[in-house]
Backbone bond lengths (Angstrom), bond angles and torsions (degrees), N, CA, C in turn:
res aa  C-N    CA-C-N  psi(-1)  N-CA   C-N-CA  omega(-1)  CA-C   N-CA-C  phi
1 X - - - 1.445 - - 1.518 107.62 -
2 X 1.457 115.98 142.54 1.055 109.37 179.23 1.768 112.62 -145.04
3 X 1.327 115.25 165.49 1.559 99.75 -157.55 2.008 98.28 -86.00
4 X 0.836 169.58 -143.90 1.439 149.93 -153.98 1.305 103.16 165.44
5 X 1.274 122.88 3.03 1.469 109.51 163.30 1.848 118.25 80.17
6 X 1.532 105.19 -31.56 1.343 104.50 -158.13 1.432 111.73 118.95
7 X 1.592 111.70 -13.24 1.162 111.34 -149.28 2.034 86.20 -108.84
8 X 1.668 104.19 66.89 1.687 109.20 137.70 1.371 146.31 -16.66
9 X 1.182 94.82 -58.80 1.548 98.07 -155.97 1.717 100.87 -114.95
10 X 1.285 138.29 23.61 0.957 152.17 -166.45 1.438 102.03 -99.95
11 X 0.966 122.13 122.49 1.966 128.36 157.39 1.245 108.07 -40.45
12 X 1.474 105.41 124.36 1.605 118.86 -173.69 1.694 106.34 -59.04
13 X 1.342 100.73 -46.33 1.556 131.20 -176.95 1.740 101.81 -51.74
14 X 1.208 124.47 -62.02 1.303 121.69 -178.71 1.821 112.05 -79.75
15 X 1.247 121.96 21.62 1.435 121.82 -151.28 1.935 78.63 -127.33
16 X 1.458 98.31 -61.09 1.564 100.50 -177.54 1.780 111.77 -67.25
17 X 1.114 121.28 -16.37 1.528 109.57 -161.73 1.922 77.67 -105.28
18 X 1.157 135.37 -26.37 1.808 124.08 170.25 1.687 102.14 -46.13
19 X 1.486 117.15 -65.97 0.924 136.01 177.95 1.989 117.15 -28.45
20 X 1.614 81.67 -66.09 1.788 88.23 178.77 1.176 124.29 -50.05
21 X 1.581 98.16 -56.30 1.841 114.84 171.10 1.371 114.87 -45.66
22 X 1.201 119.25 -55.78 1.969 122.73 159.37 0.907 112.50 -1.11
23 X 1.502 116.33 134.98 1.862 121.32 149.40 1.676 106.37 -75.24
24 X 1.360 125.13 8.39 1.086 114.87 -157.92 1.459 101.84 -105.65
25 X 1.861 113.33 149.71 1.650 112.73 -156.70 1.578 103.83 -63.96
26 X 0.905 147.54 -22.24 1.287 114.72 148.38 1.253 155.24 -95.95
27 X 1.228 103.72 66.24 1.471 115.69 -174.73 1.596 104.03 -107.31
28 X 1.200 111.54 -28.68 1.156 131.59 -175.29 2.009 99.28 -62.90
29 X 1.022 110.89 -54.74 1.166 115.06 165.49 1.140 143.74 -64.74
30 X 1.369 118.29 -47.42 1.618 130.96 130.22 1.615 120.12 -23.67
31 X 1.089 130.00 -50.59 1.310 126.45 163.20 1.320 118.13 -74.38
32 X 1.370 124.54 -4.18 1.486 102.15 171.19 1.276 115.07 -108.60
33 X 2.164 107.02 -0.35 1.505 111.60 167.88 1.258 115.32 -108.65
34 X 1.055 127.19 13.41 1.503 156.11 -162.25 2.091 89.43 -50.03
35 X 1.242 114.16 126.65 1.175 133.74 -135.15 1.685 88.53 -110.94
36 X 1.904 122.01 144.98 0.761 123.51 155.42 1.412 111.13 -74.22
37 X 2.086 103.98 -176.99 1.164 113.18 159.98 1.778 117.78 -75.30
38 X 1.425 114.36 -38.46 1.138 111.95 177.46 1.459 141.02 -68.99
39 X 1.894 103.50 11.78 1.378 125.26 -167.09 1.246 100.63 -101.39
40 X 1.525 116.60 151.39 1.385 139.55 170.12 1.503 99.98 -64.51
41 X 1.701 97.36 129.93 1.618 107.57 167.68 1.386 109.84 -114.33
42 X 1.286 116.03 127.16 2.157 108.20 179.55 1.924 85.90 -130.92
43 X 0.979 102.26 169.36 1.694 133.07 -148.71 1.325 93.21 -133.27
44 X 1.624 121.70 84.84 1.335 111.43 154.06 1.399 139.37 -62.68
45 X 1.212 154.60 57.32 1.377 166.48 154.70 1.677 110.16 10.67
46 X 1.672 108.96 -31.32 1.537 84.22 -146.26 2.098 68.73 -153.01
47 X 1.693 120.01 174.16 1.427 122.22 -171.29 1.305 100.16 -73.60
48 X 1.651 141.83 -33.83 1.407 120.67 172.03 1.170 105.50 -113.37
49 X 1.715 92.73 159.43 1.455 133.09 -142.25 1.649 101.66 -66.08
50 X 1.575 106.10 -33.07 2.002 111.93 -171.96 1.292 101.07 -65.87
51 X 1.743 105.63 -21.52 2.300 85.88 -140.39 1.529 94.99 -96.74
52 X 2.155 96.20 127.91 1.174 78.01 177.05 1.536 118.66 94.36
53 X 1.240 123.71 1.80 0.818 116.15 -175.07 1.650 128.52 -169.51
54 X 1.120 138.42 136.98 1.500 127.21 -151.92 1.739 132.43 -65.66
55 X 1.499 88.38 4.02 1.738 94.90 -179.01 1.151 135.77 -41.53
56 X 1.834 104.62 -51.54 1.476 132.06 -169.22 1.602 95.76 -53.36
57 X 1.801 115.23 -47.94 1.486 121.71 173.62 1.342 136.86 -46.95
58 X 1.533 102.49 -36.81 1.321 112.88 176.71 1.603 108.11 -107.05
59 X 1.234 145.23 19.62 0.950 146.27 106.67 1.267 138.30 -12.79
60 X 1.407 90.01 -84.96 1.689 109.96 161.31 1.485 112.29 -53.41
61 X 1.084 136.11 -60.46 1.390 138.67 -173.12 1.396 120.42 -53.09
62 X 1.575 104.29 -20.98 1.572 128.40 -173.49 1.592 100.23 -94.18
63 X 1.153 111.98 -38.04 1.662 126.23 -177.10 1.334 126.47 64.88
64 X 2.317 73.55 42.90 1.662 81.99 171.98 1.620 129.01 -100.57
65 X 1.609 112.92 149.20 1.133 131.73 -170.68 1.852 133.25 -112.82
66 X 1.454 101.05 5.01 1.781 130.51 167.71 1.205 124.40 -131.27
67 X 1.041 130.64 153.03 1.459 109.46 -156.20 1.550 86.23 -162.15
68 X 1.632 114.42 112.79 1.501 112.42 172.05 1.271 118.22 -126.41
69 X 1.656 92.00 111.38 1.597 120.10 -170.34 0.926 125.44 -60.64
70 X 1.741 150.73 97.08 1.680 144.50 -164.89 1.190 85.81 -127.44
71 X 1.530 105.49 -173.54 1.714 136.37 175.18 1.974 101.90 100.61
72 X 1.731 99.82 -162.93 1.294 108.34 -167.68 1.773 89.73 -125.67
73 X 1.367 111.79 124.73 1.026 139.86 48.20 1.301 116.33 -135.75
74 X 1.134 138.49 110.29 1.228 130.85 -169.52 1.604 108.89 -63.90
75 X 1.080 130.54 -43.99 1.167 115.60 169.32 1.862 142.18 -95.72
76 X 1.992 89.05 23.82 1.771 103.09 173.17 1.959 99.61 -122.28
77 X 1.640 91.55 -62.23 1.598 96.56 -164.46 1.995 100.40 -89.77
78 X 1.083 116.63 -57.80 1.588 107.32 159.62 1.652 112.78 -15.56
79 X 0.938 96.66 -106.39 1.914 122.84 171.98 1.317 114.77 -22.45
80 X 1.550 113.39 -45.36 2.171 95.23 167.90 1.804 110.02 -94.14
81 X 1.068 119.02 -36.76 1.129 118.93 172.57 1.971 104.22 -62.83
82 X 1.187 136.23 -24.39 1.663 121.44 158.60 1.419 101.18 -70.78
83 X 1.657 125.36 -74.83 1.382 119.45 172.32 1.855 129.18 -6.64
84 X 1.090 94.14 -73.93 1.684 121.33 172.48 2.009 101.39 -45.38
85 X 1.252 96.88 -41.95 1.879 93.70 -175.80 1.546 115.07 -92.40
86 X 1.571 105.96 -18.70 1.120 92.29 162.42 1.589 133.19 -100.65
87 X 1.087 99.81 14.24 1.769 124.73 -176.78 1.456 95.47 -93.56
88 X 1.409 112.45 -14.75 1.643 114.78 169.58 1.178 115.42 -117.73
89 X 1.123 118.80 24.01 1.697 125.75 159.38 1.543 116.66 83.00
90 X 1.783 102.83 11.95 1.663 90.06 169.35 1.616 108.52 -98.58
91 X 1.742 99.62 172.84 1.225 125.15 -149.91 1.928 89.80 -93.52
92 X 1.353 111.83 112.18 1.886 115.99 -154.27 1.431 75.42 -91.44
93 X 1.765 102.56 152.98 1.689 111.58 155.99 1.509 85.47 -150.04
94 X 1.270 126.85 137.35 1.698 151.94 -174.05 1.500 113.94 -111.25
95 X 1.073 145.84 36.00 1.581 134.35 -128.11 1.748 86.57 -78.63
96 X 1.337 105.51 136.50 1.697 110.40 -171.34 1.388 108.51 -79.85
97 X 1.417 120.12 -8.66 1.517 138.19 179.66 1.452 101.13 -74.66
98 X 1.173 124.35 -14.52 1.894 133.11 -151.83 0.844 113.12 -115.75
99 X 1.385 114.03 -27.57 2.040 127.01 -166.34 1.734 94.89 -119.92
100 X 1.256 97.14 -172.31 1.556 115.40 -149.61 1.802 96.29 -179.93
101 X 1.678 90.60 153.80 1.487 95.13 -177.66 1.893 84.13 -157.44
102 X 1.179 110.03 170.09 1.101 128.69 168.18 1.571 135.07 -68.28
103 X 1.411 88.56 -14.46 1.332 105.67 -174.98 1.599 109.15 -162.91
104 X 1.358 111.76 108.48 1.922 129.06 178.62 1.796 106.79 -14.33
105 X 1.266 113.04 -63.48 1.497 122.41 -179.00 1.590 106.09 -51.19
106 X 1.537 106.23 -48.35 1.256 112.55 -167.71 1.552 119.90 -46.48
107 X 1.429 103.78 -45.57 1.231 135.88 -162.61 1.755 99.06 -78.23
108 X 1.347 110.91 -60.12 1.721 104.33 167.65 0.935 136.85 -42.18
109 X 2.070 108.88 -46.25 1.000 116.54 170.04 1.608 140.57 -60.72
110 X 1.316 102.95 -24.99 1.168 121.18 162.18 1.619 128.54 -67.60
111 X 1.619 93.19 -35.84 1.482 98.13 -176.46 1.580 117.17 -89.43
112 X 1.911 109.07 1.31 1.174 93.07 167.52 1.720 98.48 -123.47
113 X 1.255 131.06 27.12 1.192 127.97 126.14 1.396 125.87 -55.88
114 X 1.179 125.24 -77.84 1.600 124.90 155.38 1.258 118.65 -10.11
115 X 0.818 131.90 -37.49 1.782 137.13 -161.40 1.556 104.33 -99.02
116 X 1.572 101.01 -44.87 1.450 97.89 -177.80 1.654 114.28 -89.54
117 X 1.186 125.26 -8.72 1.344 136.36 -146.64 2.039 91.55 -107.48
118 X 1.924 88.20 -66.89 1.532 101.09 -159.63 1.648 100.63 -102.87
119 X 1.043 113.03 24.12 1.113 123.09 -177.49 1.504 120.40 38.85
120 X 1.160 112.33 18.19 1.406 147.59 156.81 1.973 111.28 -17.24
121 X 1.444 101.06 113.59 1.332 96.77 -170.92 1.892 96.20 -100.39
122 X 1.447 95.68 125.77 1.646 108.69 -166.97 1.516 130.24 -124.67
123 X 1.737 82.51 34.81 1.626 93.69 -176.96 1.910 109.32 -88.05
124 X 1.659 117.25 166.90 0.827 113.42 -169.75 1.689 116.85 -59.20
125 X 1.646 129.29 167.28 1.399 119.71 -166.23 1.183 93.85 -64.79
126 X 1.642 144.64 -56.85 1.371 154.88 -141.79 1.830 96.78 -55.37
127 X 1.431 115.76 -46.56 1.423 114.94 166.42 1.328 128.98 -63.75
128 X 1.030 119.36 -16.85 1.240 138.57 161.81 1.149 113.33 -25.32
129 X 1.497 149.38 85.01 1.797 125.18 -177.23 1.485 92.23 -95.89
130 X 1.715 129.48 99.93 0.841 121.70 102.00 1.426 143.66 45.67
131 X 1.297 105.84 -120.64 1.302 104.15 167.16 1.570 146.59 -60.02
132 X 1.725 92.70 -9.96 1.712 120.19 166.37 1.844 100.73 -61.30
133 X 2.102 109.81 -64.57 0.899 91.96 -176.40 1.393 138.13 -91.88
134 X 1.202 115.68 25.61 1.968 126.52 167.60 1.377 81.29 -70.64
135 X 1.848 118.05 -74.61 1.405 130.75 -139.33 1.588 117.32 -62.59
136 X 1.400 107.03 -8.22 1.517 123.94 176.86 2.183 108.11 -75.15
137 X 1.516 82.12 110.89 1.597 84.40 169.24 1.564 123.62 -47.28
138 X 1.430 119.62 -164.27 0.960 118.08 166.81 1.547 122.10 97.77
139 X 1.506 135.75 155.47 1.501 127.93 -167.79 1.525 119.30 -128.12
140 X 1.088 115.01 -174.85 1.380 102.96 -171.72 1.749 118.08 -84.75
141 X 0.810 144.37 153.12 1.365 142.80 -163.94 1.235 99.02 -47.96
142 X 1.398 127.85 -38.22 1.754 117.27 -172.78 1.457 108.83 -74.20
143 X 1.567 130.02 91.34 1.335 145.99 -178.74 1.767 107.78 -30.72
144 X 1.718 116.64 -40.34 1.412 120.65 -174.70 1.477 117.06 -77.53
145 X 1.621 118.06 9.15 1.216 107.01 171.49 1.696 124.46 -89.67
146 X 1.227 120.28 -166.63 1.640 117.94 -161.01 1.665 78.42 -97.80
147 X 1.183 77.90 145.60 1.666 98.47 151.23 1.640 130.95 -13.23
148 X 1.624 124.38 141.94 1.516 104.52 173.57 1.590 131.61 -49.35
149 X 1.099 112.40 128.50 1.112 124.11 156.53 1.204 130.87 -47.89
150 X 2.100 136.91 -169.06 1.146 105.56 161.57 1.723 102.93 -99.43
151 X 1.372 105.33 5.46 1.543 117.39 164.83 1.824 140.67 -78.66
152 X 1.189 115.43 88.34 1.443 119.86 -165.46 1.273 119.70 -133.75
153 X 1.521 120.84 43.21 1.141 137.52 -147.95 1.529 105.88 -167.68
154 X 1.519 137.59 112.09 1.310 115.45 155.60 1.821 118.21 -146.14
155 X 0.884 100.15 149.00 1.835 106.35 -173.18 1.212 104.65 -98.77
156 X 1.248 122.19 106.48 1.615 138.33 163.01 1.087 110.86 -81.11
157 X 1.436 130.89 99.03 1.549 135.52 159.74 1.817 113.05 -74.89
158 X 1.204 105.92 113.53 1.806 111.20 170.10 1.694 102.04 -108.08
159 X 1.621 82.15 133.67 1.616 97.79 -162.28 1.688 97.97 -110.90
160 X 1.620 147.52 130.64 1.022 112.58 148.53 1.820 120.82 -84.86
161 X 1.035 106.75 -164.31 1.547 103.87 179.35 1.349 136.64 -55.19
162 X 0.890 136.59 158.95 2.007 136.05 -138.62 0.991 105.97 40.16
163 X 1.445 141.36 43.87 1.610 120.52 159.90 1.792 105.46 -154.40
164 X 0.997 100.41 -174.87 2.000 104.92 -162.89 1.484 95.33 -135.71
165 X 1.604 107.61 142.75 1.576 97.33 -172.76 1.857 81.78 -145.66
166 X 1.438 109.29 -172.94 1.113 123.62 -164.28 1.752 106.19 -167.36
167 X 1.252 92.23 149.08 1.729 118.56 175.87 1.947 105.79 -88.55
168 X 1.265 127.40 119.61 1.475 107.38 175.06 1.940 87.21 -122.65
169 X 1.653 94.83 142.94 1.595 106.32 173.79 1.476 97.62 -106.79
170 X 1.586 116.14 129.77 1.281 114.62 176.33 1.825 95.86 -103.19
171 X 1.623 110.60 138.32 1.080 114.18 164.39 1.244 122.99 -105.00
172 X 1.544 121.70 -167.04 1.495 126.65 -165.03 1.857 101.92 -64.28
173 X 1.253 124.70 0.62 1.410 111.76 -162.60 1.564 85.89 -125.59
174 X 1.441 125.48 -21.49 1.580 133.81 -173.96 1.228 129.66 67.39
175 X 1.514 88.45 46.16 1.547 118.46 -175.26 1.695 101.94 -83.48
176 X 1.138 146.68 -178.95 1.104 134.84 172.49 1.322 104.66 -170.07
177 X 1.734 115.93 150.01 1.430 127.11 -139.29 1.706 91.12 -169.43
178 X 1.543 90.98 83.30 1.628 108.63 164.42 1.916 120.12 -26.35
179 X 0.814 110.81 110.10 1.794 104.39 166.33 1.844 99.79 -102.05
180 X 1.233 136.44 97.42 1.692 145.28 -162.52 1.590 82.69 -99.54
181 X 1.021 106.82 148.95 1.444 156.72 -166.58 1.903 129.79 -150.31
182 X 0.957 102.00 100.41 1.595 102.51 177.76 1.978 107.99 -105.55
């Protein structure tokens, strides 16, 4: 997710490759999440990832139930966009290796708010098992959806401005398939 300036109605495609071309620090990043055509694009409006915006939908539709929170700011767009998901009953992971803040304290402080608040699991990604949480049954907080999927896993990247972030769905094989968002 990324904050958009205003800039709606703009081709995701020409929005991310401005970005790359940039001298600006995230381009560097933008090119290494640099987005297919066949990926989900959502329009963050506002610092978390729900408001405003179609995630919570495709979530559910995905029938996902983990949700691993990266990007910058860990303690503006990180921190309400985890808040916001776990106020909807998903299972938060923050990996402190993933996020970034402007300032060292900032970034702690946030990450041990999260933990104590959203009960936010905030160990580094490398601990992360992965394949524990695809292979974990179970559905997405909205009770009226179908049955599991082979999707139960998803990485919400919150980007603030100058940089490009992305959604990755890990499946049963832990293949992964960016959904980008500006």
């Amino acid at each position: 997710m990324n904050d958009n300036h205003g800039r709606r109605r703009e081709d995701f495609e020409e929005f991310a490759e401005e970005i790359i071309k940039s001298n600006k620090p995230g381009g560097r990043i933008a090119k290494l999440l640099k987005p297919a055509k066949e990926h989900y694009h959502i329009i963050k409006p506002q610092r978390s990832g729900f408001y405003a915006t179609p995630l919570g939908a495709l979530l559910i539709s995905e029938n996902i139930s983990n949700l691993i929170i990266t990007g910058f700011t860990t303690d503006i767009c990180v921190l309400l966009t985890a808040l916001d998901a776990q106020m909807r009953g998903y299972h938060v992971h923050v990996p402190p290796d993933c996020t970034a803040a402007v300032k060292p304290e900032y970034h702690k402080d946030a990450l041990r708010f999260l933990a104590r608040v959203a009960e936010a699991d905030t160990r580094p990604c490398g601990e992360i098992n992965l394949e524990k949480l695809v292979g974990q049954s179970g559905t997405s907080p909205a009770k009226s959806v179908k049955p599991p999927k082979e999707t139960e896993t998803i990485t919400v990247s919150t980007h603030s401005n100058k940089s490009l972030g992305s959604v990755f769905r890990n499946t049963d094989g832990l293949r992964q398939s960016p959904v980008n968002s500006y």
